[in-house]
Structures are given as C-alpha cells and as structure tokens.
C-alpha positions in Angstrom: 3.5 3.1 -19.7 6.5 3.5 -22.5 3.9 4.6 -24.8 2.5 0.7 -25.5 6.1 -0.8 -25.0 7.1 -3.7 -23.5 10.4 -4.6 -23.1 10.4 -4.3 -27.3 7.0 -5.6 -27.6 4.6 -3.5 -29.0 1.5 -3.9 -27.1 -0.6 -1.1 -28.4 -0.2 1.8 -30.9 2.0 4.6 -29.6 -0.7 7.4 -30.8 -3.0 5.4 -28.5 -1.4 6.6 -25.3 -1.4 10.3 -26.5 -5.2 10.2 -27.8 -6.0 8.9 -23.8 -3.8 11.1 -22.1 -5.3 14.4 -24.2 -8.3 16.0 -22.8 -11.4 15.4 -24.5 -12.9 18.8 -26.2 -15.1 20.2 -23.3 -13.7 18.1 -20.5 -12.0 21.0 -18.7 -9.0 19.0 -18.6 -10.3 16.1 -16.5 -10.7 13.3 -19.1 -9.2 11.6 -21.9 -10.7 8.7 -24.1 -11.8 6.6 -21.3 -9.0 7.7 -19.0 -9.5 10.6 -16.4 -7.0 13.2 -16.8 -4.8 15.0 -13.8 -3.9 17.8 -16.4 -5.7 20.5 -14.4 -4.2 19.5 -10.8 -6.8 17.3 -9.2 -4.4 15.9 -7.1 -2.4 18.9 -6.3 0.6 17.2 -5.3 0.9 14.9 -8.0 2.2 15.2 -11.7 -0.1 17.1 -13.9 0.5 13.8 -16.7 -1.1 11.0 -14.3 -3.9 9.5 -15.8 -6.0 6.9 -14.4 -8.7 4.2 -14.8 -11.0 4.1 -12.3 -13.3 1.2 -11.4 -16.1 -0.1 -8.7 -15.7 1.2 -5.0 -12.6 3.3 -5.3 -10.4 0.4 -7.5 -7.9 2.3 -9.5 -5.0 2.1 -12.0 -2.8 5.6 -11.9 -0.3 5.8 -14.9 2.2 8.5 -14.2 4.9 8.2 -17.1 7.0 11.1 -15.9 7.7 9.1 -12.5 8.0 5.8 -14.9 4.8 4.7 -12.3 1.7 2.2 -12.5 0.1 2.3 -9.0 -2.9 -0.4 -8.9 -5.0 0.1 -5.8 -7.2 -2.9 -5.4 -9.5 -1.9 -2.2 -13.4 -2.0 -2.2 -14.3 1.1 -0.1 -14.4 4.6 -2.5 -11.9 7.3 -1.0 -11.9 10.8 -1.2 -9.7 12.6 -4.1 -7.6 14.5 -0.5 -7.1 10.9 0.2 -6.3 9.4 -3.1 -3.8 12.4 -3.5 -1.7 11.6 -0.1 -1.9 8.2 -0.9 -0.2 8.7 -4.3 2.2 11.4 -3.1 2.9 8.8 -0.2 4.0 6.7 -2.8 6.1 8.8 -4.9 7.9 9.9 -2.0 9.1 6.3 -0.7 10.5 5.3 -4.3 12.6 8.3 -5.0 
C-alpha cells in the first residue's frame, strides 16, 4: 500500500509495487511477480488493481490501492473465487 510508504518510511522501492502489480508476459492478466493480479476481472465486483497474496487453505492478503484497502483473511478452509468476491465486495461496501 502507498507504493512501499509508511507514514514517511520507505519500506520498499516504489518500482517494486508496480513490477508486482504488472502482469507477467503470458499470464493473461492474472499474475504479477509473485502476486496474483485482478487486472482481468476475476472478482467481477471488485477493482480491476487488487492484487493479492495467497497462502495455505484459502489465507489471503488483498491489496486494493484505489480503495486505500489491505484485507487479511486468516481462515483455514479454501473458498471459492464467487465467495472470495462477495466477501471483498462485502467489505468495500460497509467502509464507504
């Protein structure tokens, strides 16, 4: 989030969050350096710039900078990506 800034603390390059959140060559848009990439509308109801780390039985960190959001979702049972999208648009919607 803030491109590797925190609160005036650089924590990592800025260039670092662009090379992650640009889709690898052949990756039809769906990951990024290690990062998987919403950029062709996985989760239909969510912005196109999320992208996401995704771990062991459905543990996740979403990074959406155009909603200034870092959703961590800490569960141990793998969800489906219908349910992963409600769950973020659920979300969104009760922080506006």
């Amino acid at each position: 989030m803030n491109k590797g800034d925190w609160n005036g603390n650089r924590i990592f390059s800025e260039s670092w969050s662009d090379y992650v959140a640009k889709p690898t060559i052949n990756s039809n848009g769906t990951y990024g350096a290690h990062f998987w990439l919403n950029a062709e509308g996985k989760y239909e109801d969510i912005p196109t710039d999320l992208y996401s780390v995704n771990g062991f039985q459905g543990q996740r960190i979403f990074i959406i900078p155009s909603k200034d959001l870092v959703i961590v979702r800490t569960g141990l049972k793998e969800q489906t990506d219908e349910q992963f999208n409600t769950l973020l648009k659920e979300i969104i919607v009760s922080i506006r």
